[in-house]
N, C-alpha and C positions, 0 to 999 in steps of 0.2 A: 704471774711469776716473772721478774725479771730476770736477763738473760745476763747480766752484769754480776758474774760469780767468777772470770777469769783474771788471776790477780797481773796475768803477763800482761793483758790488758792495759791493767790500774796501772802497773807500774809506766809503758809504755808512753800512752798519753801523759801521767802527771811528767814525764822528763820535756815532753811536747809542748805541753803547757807552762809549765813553771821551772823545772831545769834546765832548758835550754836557752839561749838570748832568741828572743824575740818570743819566747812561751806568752807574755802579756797580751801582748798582742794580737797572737794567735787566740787566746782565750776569748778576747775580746771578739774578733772576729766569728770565732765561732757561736758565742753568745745572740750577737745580732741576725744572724744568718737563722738561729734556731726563732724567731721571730718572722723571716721572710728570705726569700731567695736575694740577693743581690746579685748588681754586677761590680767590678773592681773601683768604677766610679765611685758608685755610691757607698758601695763600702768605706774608699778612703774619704768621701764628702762626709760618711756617716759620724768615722771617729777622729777627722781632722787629720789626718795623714798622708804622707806624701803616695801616689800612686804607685810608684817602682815598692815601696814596704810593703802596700798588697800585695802586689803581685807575687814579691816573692814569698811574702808567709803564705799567699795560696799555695804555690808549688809546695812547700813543704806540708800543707793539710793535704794536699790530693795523694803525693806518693804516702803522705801514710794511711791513703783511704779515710781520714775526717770529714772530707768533704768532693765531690760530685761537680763535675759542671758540664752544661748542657749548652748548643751553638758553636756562632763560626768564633774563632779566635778574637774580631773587635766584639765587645758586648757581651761576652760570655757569662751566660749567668750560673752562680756558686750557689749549691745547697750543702746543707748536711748530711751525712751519709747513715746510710742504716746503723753505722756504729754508733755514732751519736746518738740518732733519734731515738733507738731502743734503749741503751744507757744515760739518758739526760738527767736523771737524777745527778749519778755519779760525777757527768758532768758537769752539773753546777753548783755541786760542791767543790769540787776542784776549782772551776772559776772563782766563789767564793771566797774559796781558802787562799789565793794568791789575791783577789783584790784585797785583803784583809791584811794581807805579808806586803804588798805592794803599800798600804797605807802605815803601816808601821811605817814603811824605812824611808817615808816620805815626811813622818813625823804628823799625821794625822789620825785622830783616834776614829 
């Protein structure tokens, strides 16, 4: 049974993800993380991004609980949080559906 039936939820994250600026991103970040813990390095080594753009889309995954991190402050490695992991479907439709919107308006089919 999954636990992904709270539409305050849906609504929530899709503004996180795809409504708000820097929602791409975030998506992204969240995507690879649900693959492997990182830390802010490797995440920006990961998707070609400058360091200060993680950091800050991390602070905005953590205060809304997306995502966990564990250690001292240099190295801090980022997971996903129970709300993702139990919801990952939901989640990567949501990814999905903005990389799909993000490729329309880039003009790639």
């Amino acid at each position: 049974m999954s636990s992904h039936n709270d539409s305050s939820v849906d609504h929530e994250i899709l503004w996180i993800l795809v409504g708000s600026k820097g929602g791409q991103t975030r998506a992204k970040i969240l995507e690879i993380l649900s693959e492997k813990p990182m830390n802010a390095n490797q995440i920006a080594e990961t998707l070609g991004l400058n360091y200060h753009t993680i950091t800050y889309n991390m602070d905005v995954l953590i205060k809304n609980k997306l995502v966990l991190v564990e250690g001292p402050r240099y190295g801090q490695v980022y997971y996903p949080s129970r709300i993702v992991t139990s919801n990952i479907n939901a989640f990567k439709k949501i990814i999905e559906g903005a990389t799909k919107e993000r490729n329309k308006e880039n003009g790639s089919v």
